[in-house]
N, C-alpha and C positions, 0 to 999 in steps of 0.2 A: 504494500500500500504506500501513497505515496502521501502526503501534506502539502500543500503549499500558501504560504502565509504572504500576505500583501497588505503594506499601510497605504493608506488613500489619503493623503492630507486636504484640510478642510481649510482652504481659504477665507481669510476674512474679509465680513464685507464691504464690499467697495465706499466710501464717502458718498454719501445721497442717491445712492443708487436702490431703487424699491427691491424687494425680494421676489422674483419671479412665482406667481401664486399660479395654483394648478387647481381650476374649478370646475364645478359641476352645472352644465345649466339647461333649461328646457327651453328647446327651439321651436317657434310655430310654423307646421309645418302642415297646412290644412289640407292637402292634395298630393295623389302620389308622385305629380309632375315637379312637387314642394321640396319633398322626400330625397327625388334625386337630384336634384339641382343641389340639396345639402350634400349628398353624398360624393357628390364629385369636386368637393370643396378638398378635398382629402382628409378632413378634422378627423377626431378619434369619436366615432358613434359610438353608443351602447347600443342595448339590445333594449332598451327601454324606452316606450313611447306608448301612442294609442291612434286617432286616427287624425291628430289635430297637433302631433307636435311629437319632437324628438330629444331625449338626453344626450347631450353630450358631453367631452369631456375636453376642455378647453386647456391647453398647456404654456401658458404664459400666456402676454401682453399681442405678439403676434398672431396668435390663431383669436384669440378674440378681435384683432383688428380687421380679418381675415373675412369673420362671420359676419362682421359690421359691415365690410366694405360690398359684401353680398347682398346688403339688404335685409337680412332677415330679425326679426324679432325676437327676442329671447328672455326668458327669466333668469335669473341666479337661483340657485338651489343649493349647493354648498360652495363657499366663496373661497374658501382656503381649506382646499384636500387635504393637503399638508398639516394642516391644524387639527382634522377632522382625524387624522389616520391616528395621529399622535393620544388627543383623544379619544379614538377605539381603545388601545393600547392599554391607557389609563385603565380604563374601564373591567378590561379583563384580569390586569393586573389583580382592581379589588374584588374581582368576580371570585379568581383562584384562591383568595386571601379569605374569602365567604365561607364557598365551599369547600375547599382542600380536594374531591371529587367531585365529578357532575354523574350524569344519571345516562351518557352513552353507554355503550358496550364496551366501550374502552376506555372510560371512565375518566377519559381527559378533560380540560378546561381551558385547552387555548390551543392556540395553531400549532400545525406539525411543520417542523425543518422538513427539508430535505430527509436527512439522513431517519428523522423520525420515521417516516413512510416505512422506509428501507428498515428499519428494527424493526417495524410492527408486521412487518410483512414476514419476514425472518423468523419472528416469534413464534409469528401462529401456524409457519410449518413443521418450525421444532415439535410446539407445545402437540398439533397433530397431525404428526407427517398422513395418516392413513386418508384425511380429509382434506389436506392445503398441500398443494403442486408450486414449486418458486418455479418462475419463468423467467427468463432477459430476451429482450427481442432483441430482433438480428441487426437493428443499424442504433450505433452508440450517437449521441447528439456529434454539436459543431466542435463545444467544447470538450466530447470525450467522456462525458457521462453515460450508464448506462440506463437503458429505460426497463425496469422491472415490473412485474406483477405477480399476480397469485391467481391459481386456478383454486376453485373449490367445489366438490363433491365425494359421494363416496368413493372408495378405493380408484383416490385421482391420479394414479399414476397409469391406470387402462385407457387403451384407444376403444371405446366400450360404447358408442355412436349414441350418447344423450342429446339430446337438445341442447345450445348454447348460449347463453345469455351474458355479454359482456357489458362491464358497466367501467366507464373513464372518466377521468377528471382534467382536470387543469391542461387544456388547451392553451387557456390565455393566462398566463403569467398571472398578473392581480387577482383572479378570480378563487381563492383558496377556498369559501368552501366549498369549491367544484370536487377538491381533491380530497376534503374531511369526510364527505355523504357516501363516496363507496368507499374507504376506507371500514368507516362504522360499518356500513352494511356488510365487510368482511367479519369484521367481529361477530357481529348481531349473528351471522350464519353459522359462525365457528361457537360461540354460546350455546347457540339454540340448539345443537343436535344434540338430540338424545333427550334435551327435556320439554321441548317445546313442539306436538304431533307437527304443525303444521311447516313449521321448518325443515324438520328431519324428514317427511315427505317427501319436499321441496329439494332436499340438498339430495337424497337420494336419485331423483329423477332429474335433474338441470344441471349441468355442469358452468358453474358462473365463474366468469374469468372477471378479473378487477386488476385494471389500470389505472390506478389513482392519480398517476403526476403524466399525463403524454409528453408535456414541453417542461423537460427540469431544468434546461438551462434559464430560461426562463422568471421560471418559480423561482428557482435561486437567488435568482440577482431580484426578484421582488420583494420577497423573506426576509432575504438578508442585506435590503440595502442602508449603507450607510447616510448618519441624519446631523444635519446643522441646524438646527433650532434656533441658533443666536438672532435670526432675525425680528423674534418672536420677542422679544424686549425681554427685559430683568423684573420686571412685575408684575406681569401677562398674566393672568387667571389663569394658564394651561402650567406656568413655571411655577407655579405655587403648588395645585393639583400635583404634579409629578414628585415635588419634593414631599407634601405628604404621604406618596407612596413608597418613596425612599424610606420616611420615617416607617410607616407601619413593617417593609420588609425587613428591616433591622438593616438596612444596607449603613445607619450613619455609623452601623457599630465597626465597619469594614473600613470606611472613610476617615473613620477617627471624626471627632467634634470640630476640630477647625478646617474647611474645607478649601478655604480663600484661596490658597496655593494655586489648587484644581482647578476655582472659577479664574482664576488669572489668566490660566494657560487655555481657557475655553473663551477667549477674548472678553472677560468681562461677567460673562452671562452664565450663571449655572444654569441656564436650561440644555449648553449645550453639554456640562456634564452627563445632567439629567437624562437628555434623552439618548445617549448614546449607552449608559444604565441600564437604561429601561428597552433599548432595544427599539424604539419607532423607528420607522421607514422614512425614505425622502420622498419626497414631493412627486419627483422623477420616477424614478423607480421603483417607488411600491406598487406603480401605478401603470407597468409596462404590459402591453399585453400582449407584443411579439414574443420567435424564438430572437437565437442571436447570430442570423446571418446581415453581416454587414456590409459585405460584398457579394453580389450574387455569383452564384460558382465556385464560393471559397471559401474556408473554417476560417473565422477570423484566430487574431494573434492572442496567445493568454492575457487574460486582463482587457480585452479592445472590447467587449461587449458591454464592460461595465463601467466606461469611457464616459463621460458625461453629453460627451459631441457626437455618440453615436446611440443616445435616446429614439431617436427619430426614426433609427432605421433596420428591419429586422425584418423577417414573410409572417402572416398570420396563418400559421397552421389550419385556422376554419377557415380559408379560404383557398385553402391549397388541393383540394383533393379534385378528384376527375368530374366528381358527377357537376355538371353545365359548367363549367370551369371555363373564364374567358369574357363572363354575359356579365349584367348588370351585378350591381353591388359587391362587389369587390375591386381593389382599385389597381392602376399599372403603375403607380409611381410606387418605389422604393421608401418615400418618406411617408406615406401614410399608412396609420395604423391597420387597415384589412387590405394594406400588398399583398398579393393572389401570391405573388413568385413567378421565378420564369415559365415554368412549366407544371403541369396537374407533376403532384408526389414529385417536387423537385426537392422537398423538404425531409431531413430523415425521421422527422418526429411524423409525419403522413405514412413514410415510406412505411415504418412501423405495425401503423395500424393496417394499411392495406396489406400486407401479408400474414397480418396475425389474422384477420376478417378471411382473409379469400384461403386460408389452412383449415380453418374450423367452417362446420355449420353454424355461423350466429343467426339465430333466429330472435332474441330480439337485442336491441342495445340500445343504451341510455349515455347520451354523452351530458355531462352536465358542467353549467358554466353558472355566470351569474350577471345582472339580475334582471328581473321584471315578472317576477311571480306568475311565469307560464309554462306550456308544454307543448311545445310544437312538434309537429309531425309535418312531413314532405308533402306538395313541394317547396322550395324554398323562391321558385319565382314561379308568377303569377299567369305568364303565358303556359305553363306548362298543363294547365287543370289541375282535376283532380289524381288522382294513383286509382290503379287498378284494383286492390284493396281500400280503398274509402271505407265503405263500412265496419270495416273492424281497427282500421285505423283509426275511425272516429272512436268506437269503440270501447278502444284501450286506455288513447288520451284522454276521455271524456274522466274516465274508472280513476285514472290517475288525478287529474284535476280535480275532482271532488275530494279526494283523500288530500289534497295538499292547499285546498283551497286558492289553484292554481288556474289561470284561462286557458282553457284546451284549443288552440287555434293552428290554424297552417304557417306556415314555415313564414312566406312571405304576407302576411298580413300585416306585419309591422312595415318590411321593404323589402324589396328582390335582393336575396343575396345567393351566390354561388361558390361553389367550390366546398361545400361543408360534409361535412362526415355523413348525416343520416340520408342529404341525396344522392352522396356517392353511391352507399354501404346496401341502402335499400331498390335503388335502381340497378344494379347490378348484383346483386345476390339475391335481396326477395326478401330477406331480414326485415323487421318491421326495425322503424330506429326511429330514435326519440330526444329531442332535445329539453332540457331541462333549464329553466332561468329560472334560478335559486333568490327567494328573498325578493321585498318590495325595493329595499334600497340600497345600494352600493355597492361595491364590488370585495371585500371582507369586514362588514361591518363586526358588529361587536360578538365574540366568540359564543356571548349566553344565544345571542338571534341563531345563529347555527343551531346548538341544538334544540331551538323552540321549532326551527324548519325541520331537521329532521324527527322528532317526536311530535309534531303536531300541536304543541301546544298555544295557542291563543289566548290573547288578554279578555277577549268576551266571545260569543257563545254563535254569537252573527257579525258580519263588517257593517258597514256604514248605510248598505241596502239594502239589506235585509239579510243577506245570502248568508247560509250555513258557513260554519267557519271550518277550521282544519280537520279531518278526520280521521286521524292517522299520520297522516304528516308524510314526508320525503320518506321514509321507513316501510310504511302500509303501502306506497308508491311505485316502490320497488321490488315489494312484493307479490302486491298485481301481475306487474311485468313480471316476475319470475314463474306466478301461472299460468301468465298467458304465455310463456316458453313452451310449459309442458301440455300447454294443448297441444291435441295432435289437431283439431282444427285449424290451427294457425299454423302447421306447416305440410311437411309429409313425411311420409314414414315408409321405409323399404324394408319388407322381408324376407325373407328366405334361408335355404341350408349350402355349406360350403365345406372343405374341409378344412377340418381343427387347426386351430392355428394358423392358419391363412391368412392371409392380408388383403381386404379388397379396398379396393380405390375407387372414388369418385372423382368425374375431373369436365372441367368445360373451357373452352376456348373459346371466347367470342370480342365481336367490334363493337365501338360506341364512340358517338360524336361527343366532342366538348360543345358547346358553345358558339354562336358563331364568337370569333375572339375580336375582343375591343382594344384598338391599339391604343398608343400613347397617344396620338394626336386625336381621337377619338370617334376615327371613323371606325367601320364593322369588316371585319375581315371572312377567311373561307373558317369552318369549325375545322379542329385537329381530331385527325381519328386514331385510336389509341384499341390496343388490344386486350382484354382482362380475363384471367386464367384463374381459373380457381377450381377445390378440390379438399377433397377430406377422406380419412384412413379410417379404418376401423379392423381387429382381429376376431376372426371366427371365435365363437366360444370353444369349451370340449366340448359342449353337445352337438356341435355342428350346426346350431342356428344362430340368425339372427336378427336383429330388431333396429333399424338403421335412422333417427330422426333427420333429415334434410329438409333444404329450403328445394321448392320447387324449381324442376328444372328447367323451364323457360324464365329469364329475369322480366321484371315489370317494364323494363325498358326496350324489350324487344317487342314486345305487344303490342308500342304502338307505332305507326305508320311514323319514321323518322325519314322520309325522303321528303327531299325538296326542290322545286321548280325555282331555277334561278334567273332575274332577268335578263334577256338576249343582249350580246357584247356592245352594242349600237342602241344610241335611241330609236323609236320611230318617229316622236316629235319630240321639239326644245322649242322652250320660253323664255325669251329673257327677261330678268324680273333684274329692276335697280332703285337705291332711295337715298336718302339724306340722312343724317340723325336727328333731326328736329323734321314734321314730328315725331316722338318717341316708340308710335305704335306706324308701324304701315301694313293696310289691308288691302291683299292680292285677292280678286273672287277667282274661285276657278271651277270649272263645269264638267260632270264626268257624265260621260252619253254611255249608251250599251252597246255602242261597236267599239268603243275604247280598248285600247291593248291592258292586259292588268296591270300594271305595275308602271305607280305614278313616284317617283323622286322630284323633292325638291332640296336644295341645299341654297346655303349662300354664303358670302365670307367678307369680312372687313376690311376695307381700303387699309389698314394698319393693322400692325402683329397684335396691339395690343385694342382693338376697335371691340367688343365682345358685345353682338347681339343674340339674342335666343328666337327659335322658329317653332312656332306651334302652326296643325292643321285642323281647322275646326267643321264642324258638318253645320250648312244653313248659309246663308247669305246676309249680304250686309243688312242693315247698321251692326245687328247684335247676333252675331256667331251659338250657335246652342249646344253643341257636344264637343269636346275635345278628340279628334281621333286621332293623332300622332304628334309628338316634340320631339326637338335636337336641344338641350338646357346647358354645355358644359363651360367652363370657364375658359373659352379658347376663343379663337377671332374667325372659327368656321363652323357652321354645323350643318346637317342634314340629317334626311332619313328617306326610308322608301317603303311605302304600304303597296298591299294588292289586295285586287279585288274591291275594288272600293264599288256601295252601292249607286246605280245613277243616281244625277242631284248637281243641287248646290253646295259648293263650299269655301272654306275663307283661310286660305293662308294668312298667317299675322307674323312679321318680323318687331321685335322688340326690343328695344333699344337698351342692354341691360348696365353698359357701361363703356360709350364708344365719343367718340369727338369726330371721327371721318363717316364717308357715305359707306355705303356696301349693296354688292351685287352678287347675281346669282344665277340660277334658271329652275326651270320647272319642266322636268321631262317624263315621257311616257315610252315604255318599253314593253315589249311583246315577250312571252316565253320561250326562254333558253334554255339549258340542258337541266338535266335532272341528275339531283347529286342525293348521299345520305343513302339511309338504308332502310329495306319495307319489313313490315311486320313479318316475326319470324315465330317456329315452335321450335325450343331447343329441348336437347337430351343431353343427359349425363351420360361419358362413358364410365363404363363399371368393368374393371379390372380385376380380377383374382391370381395372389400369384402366391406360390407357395415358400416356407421358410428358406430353401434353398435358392428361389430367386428364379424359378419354374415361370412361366406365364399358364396358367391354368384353365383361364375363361376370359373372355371380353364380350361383352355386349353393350347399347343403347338404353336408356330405359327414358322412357317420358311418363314425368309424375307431376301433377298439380298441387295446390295448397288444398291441403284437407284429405286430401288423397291417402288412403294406404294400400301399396300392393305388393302384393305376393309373385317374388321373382323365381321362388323356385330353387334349384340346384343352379349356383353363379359358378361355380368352381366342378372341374370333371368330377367323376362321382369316388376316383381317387386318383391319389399323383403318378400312379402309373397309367393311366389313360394314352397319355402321349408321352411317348421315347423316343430320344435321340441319340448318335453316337458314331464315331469315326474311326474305320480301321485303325489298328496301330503299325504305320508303313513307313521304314526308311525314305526321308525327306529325297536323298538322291532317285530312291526306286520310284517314288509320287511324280516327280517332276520328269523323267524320263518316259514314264507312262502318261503322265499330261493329266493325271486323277489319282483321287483317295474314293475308298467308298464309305458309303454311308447305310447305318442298318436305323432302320425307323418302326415304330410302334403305334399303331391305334387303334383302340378298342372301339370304336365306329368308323364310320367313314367318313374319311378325310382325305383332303390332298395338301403335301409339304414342298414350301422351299428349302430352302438351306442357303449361307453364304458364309465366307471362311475370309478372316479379314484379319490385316496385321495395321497396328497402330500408327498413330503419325509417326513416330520418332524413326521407326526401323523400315516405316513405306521413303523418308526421306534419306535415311541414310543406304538404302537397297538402290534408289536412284528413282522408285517408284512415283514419286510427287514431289512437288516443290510446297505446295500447302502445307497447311499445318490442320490435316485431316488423315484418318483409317481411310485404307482403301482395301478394298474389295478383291480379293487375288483369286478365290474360284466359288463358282454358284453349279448348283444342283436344286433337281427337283422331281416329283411323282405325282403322277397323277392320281385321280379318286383312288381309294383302297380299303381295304379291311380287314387286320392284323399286321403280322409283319412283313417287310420289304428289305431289297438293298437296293441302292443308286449310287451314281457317281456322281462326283461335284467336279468338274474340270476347270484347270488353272486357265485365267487368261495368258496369252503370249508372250505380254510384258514379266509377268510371274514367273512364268516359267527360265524367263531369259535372265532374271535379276536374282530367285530365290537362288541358283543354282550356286554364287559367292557366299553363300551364308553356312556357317558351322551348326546353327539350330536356327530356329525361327518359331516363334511363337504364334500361333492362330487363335483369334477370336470366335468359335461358331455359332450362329443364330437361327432355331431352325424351328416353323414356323408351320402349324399345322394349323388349317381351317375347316371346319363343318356346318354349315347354314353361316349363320349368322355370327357362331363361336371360334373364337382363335383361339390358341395356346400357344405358345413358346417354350421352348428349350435356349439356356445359352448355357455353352461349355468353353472349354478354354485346354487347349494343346499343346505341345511343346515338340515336334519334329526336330531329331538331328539327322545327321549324313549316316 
């Protein structure tokens, strides 16, 4: 193990210069036209708003000048984060001083380090290795951390095909108790077996895997960041408060009675003793909600992440993942807090989960963040509709929001966001996934709030409307989701018999568009099409059966019709459309007849880089426009868009003046149908693989199973491992090669017909003279036709083979040999060694 110790010196501060305050404020944002025109401001959004207005989180003087210079409207809600963090801190401090214990399952009373995770997780596989599985997933973070979890069920060390329910935390840095809620719920599950029916049920039948920390570099540097207080005055109500927690911790016994020294060297102010004491976070970085790539393409250098000049820049893990990746709500610039990344899973904390997801059957998952007291379910943008599962998706959420007294709504009801874990995870696997925004306020408010959200507790009985209050809490919420794992209605279920000890595999290959992708300058580019593979194992029992729970083998996103008609390379008509900036609105009527070609573009751009008007298309005719059907809102000097299929009619282009001093021009064209791109609705199958401990291939088939599905496969595997045999003279290398063939004796207890091919490796095909590549090549094939019992054939060397093996003292052969019957393969591979 290694240490490494780093002092950060704390500057003092400047002569009259203010202390960069870090706030909290709600933006009005009455329209979703409102919505993204904030979002493309690059500010750091929450996930908290409703249909009239957005939280955000404002980081110094410039992003407030930023939001002002935009026009927008806002309130203050907390004015100094920084003051406010400082006082959580406080808070908990006399919480643990109260209680000594709280009333979790693990009976904490204030936030976990890092490293706490990591013990607690460690613990509870010591305390019961036969119930708690440790995992490390395969990509360590930027800075070298590794990302850990726990699987739990019974006897969790079998590939034993339950049902899988993974439950994650802390995506975004600040949000801690994203990372407390399945923590506890590891406990709660490791408590509960044995004394609690409904658990020990539950952990029998679900195998729940728990990722508490996704992004620990992150975490880290939120945790743990270091705090200057001094700006906070010498007899701030907050510097009084913390020294009486001093007092009560017995810390003045450690300090000794005269402190002066300490406040000397903390410029004056004991708060900045105090709070570096007491542990509060900075303004900055308690408050981070990236990881910590700072250069794309690159691990930054030890210590650059926690750089004070590289706050600003880092990829948001929830916006990195494949599903719509590219589309609205997420951003291209590097300095705003939900930067997508260069590419879907360019991030190793993504990378992570997409391989841990596409290994197991997750059927359901819980990613949890914080805050805005909800529970959302896919999709995450609003062109997409509804999911093929709706009803049971409503369902679940509905199940869960009652118990947490949380709003059960869709993804993008707040705003279209993309690239996040449940629209990746459940469009491409079938997994239901669920997002979690923990708590009405902040992003780790005071440690008691945590566990009032996960046990349910409430100050009265109904909220403010009437509405029933918690009932059960984050706890009963996760438990739901762990029943609704083990329905077999919510997913499918394969059974059948194989032999003992066998290994079958599940596995699928298929494509899926991103997004179309939205560049920097923020026009709409072609979607990236990306390949995704996934696949789960399971071992026969002894008795030879088994009981398989899977997610259905067609994905939800194959379902539906993803082709699309693109407009033809040319227009067939152009308009040219030009104005002034006074006055501030200009309205273009424009007329759509029904022999019009579909697809009407308009754009336009300002006489100056920095000219920035916005272009809406509205339905109706002058004076007063009545529906909105398309905008271009972004902070740039050009914008457009392009609809199809518009119904005939009147309509009203409006160009708007949002912050320009020169004229600006444009056109308005109309384009006929071009080629047809994307992919149509498909029905997918899983392949299903049996192969035996020896590394036999025993059976292959298709299988297509729906959600709610169970069926009966039968015999997957021959009816034993001697079905199919393979196997190669044993013939002097010189006498094979002189003769131009080996033979081969084959076995099949039905009828079948075999290949064979006999292959030597890169190293010794390149050093034989055989290839320049760096691949096996293939030096002789055989084959028989249909048959039944046993056979012999010959495999003959090619020409090259024969002419090259002839320098070689032995040679080592690869064989692969390949026996088919309907629909069923097997394999043989062996492995030889010929000398002279």
């Amino acid at each position: 193990a290694r240490l490494r110790v780093a002092a950060i010196p704390l500057p003092a501060p400047r002569a009259g210069e203010p202390r960069q305050q870090t706030m909290l404020v709600e933006v009005s944002t009455p329209t979703r036209a409102a919505k993204a025109r904030l979002q493309a401001l690059g500010l750091d959004l929450t996930e908290h708003g409703d249909a009239r207005s957005l939280d955000v989180v404002l980081h110094g003087v410039a992003d407030e000048a930023r939001l002002r210079a935009a026009g927008f409207a806002y309130e203050i809600e907390i004015p100094d984060m920084l003051a406010r963090q400082a006082e959580n801190r406080l808070r908990d401090a006399r919480y643990a001083l109260r209680v000594k214990r709280s009333s979790l399952p693990s009976r904490r009373d204030d936030y976990r380090r890092l490293p706490d995770f990591e013990a607690d997780m460690k613990a509870l596989a010591e305390r019961r290795p036969d119930l708690v599985k440790p995992i490390v997933l395969p990509h360590r973070t930027l800075e070298g951390r590794p990302v850990q979890g726990i699987e739990i069920t019974k006897d969790a060390d079998r590939a034993d095909g339950k049902p899988v329910y993974l439950q994650l935390g802390v995506h975004h840095a600040r949000e801690w108790p994203s990372g407390e809620m399945p923590m506890e719920f590891a406990f709660e599950l490791v408590n509960g077996y044995g004394s609690s029916e409904r658990i020990t049920g539950l952990v029998d039948r679900v195998r729940t895997i728990v990722v508490p920390v996704v992004n620990p570099d992150g975490y880290n540097l939120s945790r743990e960041a270091p705090v200057d207080l001094r700006g906070l005055g010498t007899t701030a109500p907050l510097t009084r408060a913390i020294f009486d927690v001093i007092g009560a911790t017995g810390l003045y016994e450690v300090l000794g009675p005269d402190t002066s020294g300490l406040v000397n060297q903390a410029g004056g102010n004991p708060g900045g003793i105090a709070a570096i004491l007491l542990d509060a976070q900075s303004g900055n970085f308690a408050y981070k909600r990236r990881n910590c790539r700072i250069t794309d393409g690159q691990a930054p250098a030890p210590g650059e992440c926690a750089m004070s000049d590289n706050r600003e820049l880092g990829t948001d893990p929830n916006r990195n993942y494949a599903g719509f990746w590219g589309g609205p709500g997420a951003s291209v610039s590097p300095t705003a807090d939900d930067y997508r990344g260069t590419a879907p899973f360019s991030e190793p904390e993504t990378q992570n989960i997409r391989e841990l997801v596409s290994s197991r059957q997750v059927t359901t998952l819980i990613t949890n963040h914080t805050y805005s007291d909800l529970v959302l379910r896919p999709p995450g943008v609003a062109a997409e509709g509804t999911t093929p599962d709706e009803p049971i998706y409503k369902a679940l959420g509905d199940a869960m929001g009652q118990a947490t007294a949380y709003n059960s709504q869709y993804g993008h009801e707040l705003y279209d966001t993309t690239g996040t874990t449940e629209d990746w995870s459940y469009f491409q696997t079938g997994g239901l996934g669920y997002t979690f925004e923990i708590g009405p306020h902040e992003f780790h408010p005071p440690y008691e709030q945590v566990i009032n959200e996960y046990e349910g507790r409430a100050p009265t009985p109904v909220d403010a409307i009437g509405r029933p209050q918690k009932q059960g809490g984050n706890r009963e919420a996760y438990l739901l989701a762990m029943e609704s794992t083990a329905d077999t209605e919510r997913h499918s279920v394969l059974t059948g018999r194989g032999s003992p000890g066998a290994r079958l595999e599940i596995s699928r290959s298929a494509m899926h568009l991103t997004s179309p992708v939205i560049a920097e300058d923020g026009r709409t580019g072609d979607p990236l099409t990306l390949s995704e593979t996934a696949g789960s194992a399971l071992t026969v029992p002894a008795d030879g059966t088994f009981s398989w729970h899977v997610n259905p083998s067609t994905r939800p996103y194959a379902q539906k019709d993803r082709s699309t008609i693109l407009p033809a390379d040319a227009p067939a008509s152009r308009e040219e459309i030009s104005g002034a900036p006074v006055p501030p609105v200009n309205l273009i009527p424009v007329q759509v007849g029904p022999g019009d070609p579909p697809f009407l573009k308009a754009s336009i751009a300002g006489a100056g880089a920095s000219d920035d008007y916005d272009l809406y298309l509205y339905r109706g005719s002058l004076p007063v426009p009545s529906e909105e059907v398309a905008s271009s809102a972004t902070p740039s000097n050009s914008e457009q868009f392009t609809v199809k299929d518009l119904p005939p009619g009147r309509y009203t282009l409006e160009v708007r003046n949002f912050s320009a001093t020169g004229s600006w021009s444009g056109a308005v064209e109309r384009y006929a149908n071009g080629r047809t791109v994307g992919l149509p609705p498909a029905t997918e199958a899983w392949k299903l693989t049996c192969t035996s401990a020896a590394g036999d291939v025993l059976g292959t088939r298709t299988v297509t199973v729906a959600r709610g599905q169970r069926q009966d496969l039968g015999a997957v595997c021959s009816e034993s491992a001697g079905a199919f045999s393979a196997a190669l003279e044993r013939r002097r290398l010189r006498a094979a090669l002189r003769r131009g063939n080996l033979r081969g004796r084959v076995r099949c207890a039905t009828a079948c017909r075999v290949s064979t091919t006999l292959s030597v490796d890169a190293r010794t095909a390149r050093r034989l003279g055989l290839t320049r590549a760096r691949r096996a090549v293939v030096v002789a094939r055989g084959s028989r036709r249909t048959f039944t019992g046993r056979r012999t054939y010959s495999l003959r060397f090619t020409k090259a083979a024969r002419r090259r093996l002839r320098a070689a003292r032995t040679v080592r052969l690869r064989m692969v040999a390949t026996a088919r019957s309907g629909a069923t393969r097997q394999t043989v591979r062996r492995t030889y060694v010929l000398r002279r």
